[in-house]
Every structure is written in C-alpha cells, then in structure tokens.
C-alpha positions as CSV (number, residue, x, y, z in Angstrom):
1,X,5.2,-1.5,16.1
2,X,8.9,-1.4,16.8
3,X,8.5,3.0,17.2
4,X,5.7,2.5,19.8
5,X,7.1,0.1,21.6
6,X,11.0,2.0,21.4
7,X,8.1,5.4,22.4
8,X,7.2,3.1,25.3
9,X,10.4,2.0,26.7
10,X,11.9,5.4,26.5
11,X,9.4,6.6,28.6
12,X,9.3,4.0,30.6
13,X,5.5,3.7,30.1
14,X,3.8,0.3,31.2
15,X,1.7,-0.4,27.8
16,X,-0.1,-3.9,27.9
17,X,-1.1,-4.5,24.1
18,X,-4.3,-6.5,22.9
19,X,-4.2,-8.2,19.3
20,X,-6.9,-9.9,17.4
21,X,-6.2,-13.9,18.7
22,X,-6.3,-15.5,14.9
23,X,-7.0,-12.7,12.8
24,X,-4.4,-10.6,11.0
25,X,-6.4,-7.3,11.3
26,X,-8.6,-5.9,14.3
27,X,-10.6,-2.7,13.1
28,X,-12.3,-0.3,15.7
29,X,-15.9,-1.7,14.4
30,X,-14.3,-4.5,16.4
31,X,-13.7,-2.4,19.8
32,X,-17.5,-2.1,21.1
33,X,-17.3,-2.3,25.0
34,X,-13.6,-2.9,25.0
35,X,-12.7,-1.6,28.0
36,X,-8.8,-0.2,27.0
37,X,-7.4,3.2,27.5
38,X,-6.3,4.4,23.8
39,X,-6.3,2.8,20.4
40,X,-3.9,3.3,17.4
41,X,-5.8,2.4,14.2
42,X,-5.4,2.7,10.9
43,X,-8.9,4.3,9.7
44,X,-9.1,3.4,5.8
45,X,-13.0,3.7,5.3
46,X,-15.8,6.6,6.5
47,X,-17.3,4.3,8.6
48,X,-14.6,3.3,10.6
49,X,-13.8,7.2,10.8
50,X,-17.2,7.9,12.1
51,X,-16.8,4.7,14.7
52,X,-13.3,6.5,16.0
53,X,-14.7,9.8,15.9
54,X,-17.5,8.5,18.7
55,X,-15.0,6.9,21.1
56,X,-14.6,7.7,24.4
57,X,-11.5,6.9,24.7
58,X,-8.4,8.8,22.3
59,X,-7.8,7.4,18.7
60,X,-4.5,8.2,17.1
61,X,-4.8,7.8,13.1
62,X,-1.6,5.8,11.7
63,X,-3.2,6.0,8.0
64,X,-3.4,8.6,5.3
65,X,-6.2,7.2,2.9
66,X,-8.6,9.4,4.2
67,X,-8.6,13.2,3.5
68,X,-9.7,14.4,6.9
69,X,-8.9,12.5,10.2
70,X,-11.1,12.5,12.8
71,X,-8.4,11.6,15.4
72,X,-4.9,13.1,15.7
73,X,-2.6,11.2,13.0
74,X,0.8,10.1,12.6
75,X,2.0,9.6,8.4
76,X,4.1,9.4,5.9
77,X,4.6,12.8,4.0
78,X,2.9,11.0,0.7
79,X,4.3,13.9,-1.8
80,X,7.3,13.6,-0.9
81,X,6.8,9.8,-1.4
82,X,6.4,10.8,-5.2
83,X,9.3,12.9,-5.5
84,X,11.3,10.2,-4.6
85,X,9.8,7.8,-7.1
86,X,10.3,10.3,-9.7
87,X,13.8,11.3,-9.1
88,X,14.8,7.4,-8.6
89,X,13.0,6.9,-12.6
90,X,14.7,9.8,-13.8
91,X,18.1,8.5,-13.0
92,X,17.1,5.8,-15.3
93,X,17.6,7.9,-18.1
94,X,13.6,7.0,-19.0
95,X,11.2,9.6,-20.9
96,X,8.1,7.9,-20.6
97,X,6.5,7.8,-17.1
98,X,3.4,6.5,-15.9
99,X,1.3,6.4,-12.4
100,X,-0.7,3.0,-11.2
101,X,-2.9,4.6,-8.1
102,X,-6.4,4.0,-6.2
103,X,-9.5,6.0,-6.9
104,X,-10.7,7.9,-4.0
105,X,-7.6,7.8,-2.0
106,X,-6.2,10.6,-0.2
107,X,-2.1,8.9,-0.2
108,X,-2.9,8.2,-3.8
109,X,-3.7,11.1,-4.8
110,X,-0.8,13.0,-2.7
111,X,1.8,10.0,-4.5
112,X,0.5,11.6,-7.5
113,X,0.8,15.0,-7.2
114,X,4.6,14.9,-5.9
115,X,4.7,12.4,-8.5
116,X,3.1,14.7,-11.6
117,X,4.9,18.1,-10.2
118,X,8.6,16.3,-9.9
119,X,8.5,15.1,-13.8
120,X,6.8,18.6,-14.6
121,X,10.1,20.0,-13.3
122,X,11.6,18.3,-16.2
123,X,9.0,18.9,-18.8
124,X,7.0,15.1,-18.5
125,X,3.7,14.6,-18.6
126,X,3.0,10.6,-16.8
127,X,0.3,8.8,-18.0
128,X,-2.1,7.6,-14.8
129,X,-4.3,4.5,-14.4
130,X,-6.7,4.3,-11.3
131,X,-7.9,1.1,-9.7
132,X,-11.0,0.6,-7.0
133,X,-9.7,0.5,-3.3
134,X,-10.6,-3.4,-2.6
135,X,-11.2,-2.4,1.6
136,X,-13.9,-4.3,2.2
137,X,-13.8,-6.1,-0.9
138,X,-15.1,-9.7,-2.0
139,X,-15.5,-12.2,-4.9
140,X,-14.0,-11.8,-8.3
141,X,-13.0,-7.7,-8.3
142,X,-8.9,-8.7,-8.5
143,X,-9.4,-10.3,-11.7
144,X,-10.9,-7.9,-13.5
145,X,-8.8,-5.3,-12.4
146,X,-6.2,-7.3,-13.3
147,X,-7.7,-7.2,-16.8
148,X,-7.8,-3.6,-17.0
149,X,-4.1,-3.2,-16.3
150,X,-2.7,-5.2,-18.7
151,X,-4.6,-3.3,-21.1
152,X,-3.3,0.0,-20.0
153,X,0.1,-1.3,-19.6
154,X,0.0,-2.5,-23.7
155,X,-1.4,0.9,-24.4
156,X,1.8,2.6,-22.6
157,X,4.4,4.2,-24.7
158,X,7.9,2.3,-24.1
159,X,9.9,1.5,-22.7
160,X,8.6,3.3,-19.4
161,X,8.7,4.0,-15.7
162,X,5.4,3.0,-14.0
163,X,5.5,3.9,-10.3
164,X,3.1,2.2,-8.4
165,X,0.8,3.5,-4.8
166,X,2.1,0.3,-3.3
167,X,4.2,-2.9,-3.1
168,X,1.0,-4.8,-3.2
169,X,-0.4,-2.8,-6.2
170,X,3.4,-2.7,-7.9
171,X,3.2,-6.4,-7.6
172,X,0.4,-6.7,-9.7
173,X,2.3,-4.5,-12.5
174,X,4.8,-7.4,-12.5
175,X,2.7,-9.7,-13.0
176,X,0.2,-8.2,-15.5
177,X,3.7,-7.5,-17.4
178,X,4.5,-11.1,-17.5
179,X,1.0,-12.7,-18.8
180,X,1.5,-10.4,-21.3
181,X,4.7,-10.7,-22.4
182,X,6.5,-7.1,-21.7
183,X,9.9,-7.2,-20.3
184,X,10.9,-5.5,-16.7
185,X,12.7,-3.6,-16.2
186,X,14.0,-3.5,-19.9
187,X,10.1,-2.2,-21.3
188,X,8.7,-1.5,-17.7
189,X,10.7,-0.3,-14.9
190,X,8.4,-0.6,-11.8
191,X,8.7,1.1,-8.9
192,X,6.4,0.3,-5.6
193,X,6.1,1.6,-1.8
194,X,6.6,0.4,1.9
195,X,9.3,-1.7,0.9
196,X,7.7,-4.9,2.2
197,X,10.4,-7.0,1.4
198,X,8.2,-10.4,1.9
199,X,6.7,-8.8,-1.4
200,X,10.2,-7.0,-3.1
201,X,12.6,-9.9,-2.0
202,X,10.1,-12.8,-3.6
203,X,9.3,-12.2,-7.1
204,X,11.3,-12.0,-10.3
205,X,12.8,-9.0,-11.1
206,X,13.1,-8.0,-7.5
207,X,11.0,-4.8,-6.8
208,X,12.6,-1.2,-6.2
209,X,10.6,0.3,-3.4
210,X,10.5,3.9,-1.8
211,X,11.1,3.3,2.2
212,X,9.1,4.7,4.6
213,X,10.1,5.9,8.3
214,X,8.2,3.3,9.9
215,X,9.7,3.6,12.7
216,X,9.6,7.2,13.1
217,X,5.4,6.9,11.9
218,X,5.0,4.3,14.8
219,X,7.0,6.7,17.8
220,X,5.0,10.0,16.7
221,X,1.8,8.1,17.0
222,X,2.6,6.3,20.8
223,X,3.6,10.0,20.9
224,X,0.9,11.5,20.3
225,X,-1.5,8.7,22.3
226,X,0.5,9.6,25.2
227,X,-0.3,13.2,25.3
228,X,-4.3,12.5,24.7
229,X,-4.0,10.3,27.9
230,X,-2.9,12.7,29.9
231,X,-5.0,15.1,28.8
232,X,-3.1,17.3,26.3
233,X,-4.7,19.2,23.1
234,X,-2.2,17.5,20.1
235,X,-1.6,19.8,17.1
236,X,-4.3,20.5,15.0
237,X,-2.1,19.7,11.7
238,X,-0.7,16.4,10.5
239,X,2.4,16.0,10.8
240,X,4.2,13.7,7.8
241,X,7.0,11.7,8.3
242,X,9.7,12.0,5.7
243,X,10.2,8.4,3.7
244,X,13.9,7.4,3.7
245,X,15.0,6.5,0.5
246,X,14.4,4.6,-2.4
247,X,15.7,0.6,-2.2
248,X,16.9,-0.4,-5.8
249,X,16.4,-4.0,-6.9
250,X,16.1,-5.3,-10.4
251,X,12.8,-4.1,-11.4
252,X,14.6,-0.5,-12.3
253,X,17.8,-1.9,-13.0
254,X,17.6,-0.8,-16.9
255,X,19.1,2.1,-18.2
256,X,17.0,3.6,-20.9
257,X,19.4,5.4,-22.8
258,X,20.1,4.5,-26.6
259,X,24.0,6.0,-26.6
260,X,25.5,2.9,-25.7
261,X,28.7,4.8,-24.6
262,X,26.5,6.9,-22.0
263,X,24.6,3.8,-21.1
264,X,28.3,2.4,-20.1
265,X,28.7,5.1,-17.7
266,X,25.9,5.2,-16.0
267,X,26.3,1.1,-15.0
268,X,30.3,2.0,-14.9
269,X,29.4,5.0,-11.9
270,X,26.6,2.7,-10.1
271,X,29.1,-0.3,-10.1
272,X,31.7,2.1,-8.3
273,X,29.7,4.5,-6.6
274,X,31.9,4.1,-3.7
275,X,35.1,4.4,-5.4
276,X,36.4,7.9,-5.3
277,X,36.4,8.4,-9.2
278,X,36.3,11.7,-11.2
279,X,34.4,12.5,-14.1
280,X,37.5,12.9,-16.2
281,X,38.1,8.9,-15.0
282,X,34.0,8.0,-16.1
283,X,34.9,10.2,-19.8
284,X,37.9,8.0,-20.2
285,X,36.7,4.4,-19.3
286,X,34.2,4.8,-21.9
287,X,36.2,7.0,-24.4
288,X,34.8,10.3,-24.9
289,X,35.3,13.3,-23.7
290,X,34.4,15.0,-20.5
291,X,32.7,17.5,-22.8
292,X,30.6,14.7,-24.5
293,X,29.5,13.1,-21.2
294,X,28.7,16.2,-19.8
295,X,26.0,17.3,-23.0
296,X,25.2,13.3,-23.1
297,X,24.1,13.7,-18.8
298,X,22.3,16.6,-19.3
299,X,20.1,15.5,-22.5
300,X,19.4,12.2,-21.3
301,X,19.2,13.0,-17.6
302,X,19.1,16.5,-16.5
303,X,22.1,16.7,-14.6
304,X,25.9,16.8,-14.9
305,X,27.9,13.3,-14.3
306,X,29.1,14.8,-11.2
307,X,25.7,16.1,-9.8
308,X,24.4,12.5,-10.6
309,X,27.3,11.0,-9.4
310,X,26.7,12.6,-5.9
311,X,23.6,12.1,-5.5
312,X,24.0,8.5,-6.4
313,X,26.8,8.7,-2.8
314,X,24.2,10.5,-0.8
315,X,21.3,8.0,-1.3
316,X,24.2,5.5,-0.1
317,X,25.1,7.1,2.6
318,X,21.5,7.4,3.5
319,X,20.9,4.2,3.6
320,X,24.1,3.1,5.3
321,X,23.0,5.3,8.5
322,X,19.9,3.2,8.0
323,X,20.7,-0.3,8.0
324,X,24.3,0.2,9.6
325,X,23.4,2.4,13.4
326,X,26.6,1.6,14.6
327,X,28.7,2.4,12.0
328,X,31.1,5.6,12.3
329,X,30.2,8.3,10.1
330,X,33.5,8.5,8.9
331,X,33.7,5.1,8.2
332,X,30.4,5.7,5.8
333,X,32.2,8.9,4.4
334,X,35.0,6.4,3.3
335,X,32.5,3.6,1.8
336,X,30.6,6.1,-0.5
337,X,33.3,8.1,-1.9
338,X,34.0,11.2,0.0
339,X,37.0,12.0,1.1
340,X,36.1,13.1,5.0
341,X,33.5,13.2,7.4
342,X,33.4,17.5,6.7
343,X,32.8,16.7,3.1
344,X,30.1,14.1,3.7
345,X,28.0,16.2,6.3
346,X,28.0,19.5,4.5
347,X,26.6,17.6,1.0
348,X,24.1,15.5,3.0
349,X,23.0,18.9,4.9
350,X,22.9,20.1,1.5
351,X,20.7,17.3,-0.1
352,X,18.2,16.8,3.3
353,X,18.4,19.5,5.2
354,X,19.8,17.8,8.1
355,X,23.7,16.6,9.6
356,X,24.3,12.5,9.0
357,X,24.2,12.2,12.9
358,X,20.9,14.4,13.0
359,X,19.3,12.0,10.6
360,X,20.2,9.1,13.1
361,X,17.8,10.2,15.0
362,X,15.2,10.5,12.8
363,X,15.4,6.9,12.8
C-alpha cells in the first residue's frame, strides 16, 4: 500500500481507493458492476484468475501463487527468496535442512527450488513436507495439518534448519515444536517469510524472517496499473522484485557446531560485527590459531572467517540503508566495520550488484 500510494504521489496521480467496509479481504468475485477504473488484486485461486481475466477494466496481479497470470503482475523474485533462507541456515553452521511448503503453489514451489539448488551448492539434500493451501478453507483442516507436522518434525534428523513458505506457516513450526517438546532454535531453527512482525515480534523464540520489497512490489504494480490506463501494452514477462534481506531473531539464534572453540567465534564475530576486528583478533580471543579457524570455518561452514565475517557486515549494512534512509553512507560504513565509504560500496557492489546509494532507491 505504502509503494502505490508513494507511485501515486510521485506522479501526482488523483487515485480515490475503495476498501471492503468490515471485511479484511475484498476479492474480485466481489467487484461485479463495480464501476472503478483499475483493480490491484492478489489472484490466489483459478477462479478468481478466470474472474480477472474477464474484466473490462485492467487487473494488475500483486500475487505469485499462481503459475500463469492472467493480468500483468508485480512479485517477489520467490527463488531468490530461498537463496536467502539457505545462506541465512548455513551461517548457522547446521547440516540438516528441511523445507515446510504448500502443495500446488507456484511461490512454493519457486521457495523450494532456490531453496533445494543453494544447499546443493554445498552438497545437502533438505527434507520437504507439503501442506494443503487453506484459500477457501473451512472447519477442522488446521488441526489435522497440524497433526501431520508434528509428525514430520519428530521424524527430522537434528538438530535442523526448517525454512518455512511463510510467517503464518513458520508459526505453526513453532508451535507444533512446542506441543511436542523439541527445542528452537537449539533442535529446530525456523526460518519464515514476509517478515510480518505482528507474527515474528509475538511469539517465543522470536521468528527470523526473509524481508520482502514491499514497497518496491506495491510501486511496480500502481506502475504498471498506470500504464494499462492509459492505454499501454506492459511487458509480457514478470518482473520479480528482489527480497531485502533476512531479519534475525531468536528462532535461528543457535549455532550448530560441536567445536566449542569455533562455536565461540561465531557468537564472538556476530556480537562485534561492527567492530573493525581481524581474524588474527577472532583466532586469539578463542585461542587457536588463525590456521585452525580457518580449516574449522571452512568444514563447518563453507567459507573463510573473513568471507563470513563480511558477509555478516554487508547484510548489516543492508539493512541499515533499510530502516535508517537518512543515515549517511559513511556513517553506515563506520557502524559495520569498514573502514570508508570506497571500501563499503565496492564490497556491497560486489555482493548485490548494485552501489549503497543505488540500493536506496530500490527502496
């Protein structure tokens, strides 16, 4: 809402907006006769797809569970989505992973497959449970599929990363993990999406989310609505939105590492992540040698201490320009580690492709 409206103002468009009265959701089955100029919808079922599709008035898609939209569409790049996950659970030092998804789902099965192919990268295999879509659903479907996932989640090898579709769906890992009695995040680290943070903020341990552009979703799609009302062709091709970042609460806090001297360093480095420290200064506050933390990183993690170590500044940096637009880059450089605005913007080019001040306006 906050990208259309920002689309809107920019352009200096007068929008009027009509919202269900009471209701929390207005579908287009609901928008017979309605006599508006354009409608942004979030088409989850066939039905409502085939509604849109005979319109005579332009539909913009702001929803990826189908496969094929029958409007132009505006949302999230849902493999990269998984990437995300899998590089925020690999950082955890974890070797079992595991995917909690909907059957039938076109984002599902895209937050799968960046999902599966990241972890291939590093030779694992994640297990996968899929769940009914409840759209449209009624009476007692929640509890048995409640049922089913505590099973699956005694079945899993641990401890274990599960990344779940959603916050909604990541929720219910929580909570299937509490009835039964498994720890999070020391057995199950639990990862969700959207990072609604009515749902991440209110429940015990705190839930790590992967953030979307919302934003950025909502000013494509006023975008693209604009165009079909004046009378311009969109593209023909989706065009995703790159998430942000992954938030990191409690729920993957753990560090699944035996080595308690490498387990030291990893809370040591993500306690003073924005400390210039070396490696040589990690090696000695735990005692080893740089030699030993360097085989311990790779084996456990993949990576060097320094590679993790700067990636671990980046994400930071990332989500300063986020939640901080006023903020001087330089003043970010100083506040995750690097020591000037040049080193800062050639890494993050580096890392995502684009300048810190470029990414500001992806915002």
């Amino acid at each position: 809402m906050q990208g259309v409206f920002r689309y809107a103002a920019e352009h200096n468009l007068g929008w009027s907006y009509t919202i269900a009265p009471e209701s929390l959701t207005l579908s287009v089955l609901d928008l017979v006769d309605w006599p508006g100029d354009g409608v942004l919808a979030a088409l989850n079922t066939a039905e409502e797809a085939e509604h849109a599709a005979a319109m005579s008035i332009p539909v913009v898609n702001i929803s990826s569970t189908l496969a094929e939209s029958p409007s132009p569409r505006s949302m999230v790049d849902n493999v990269a989505v998984g990437r995300i996950a899998a590089e925020h659970l690999l950082t955890r030092g974890l070797q079992q992973f595991a995917f909690y998804g909907l059957r039938d789902v076109e984002y599902s099965k895209r937050r799968w497959m960046g999902f599966n192919q990241r972890l291939a990268q590093n030779g694992f295999e994640p297990q996968k449970h899929l769940a009914t879509p409840t759209f449209g659903f009624i009476g007692k479907v929640w509890i048995k599929q409640h049922e089913e996932l505590i099973a699956w989640l005694e079945s899993l090898e641990k401890p274990v990363g599960v990344f779940a579709v959603s916050d909604y769906r990541a929720r219910h890992v929580l909570d299937a993990c509490e009835q039964a009695g498994i720890p999070s995040p020391q057995q199950v680290a639990v990862l969700g999406v959207d990072n609604e943070q009515v749902i991440c903020d209110h429940v015990v341990p705190r839930l790590s989310s992967v953030a979307r552009n919302d934003t950025l979703e909502g000013y494509r799609a006023a975008e693209l609505l604009h165009r079909c009302l004046r009378g311009e062709a969109p593209a023909d091709a989706d065009e995703p939105v790159p998430p942000l970042e992954v938030v990191s609460r409690e729920s993957t806090a753990a560090f699944a590492v035996a080595d308690t001297r490498l387990r030291q360093a990893l809370e040591y480095l993500l306690d003073n992540v924005t400390d210039p420290i070396t490696v040589e200064e990690l090696a000695e506050h735990v005692d080893v040698s740089r030699r030993w933390l360097e085989y311990a990183f790779r084996d456990a993690l993949g990576e060097t201490p320094y590679q993790y170590l700067q990636r671990q500044r980046l994400l930071l940096a990332k989500r300063l320009l986020t939640e901080e637009p006023d903020a001087k880059v330089y003043r970010i450089a100083q506040r995750t580690g690097f020591s000037s605005v040049k080193q800062l913007s050639a890494a993050f080019q580096r890392a995502f492709g684009v300048t810190p001040g470029d990414y500001r306006k992806l915002l």
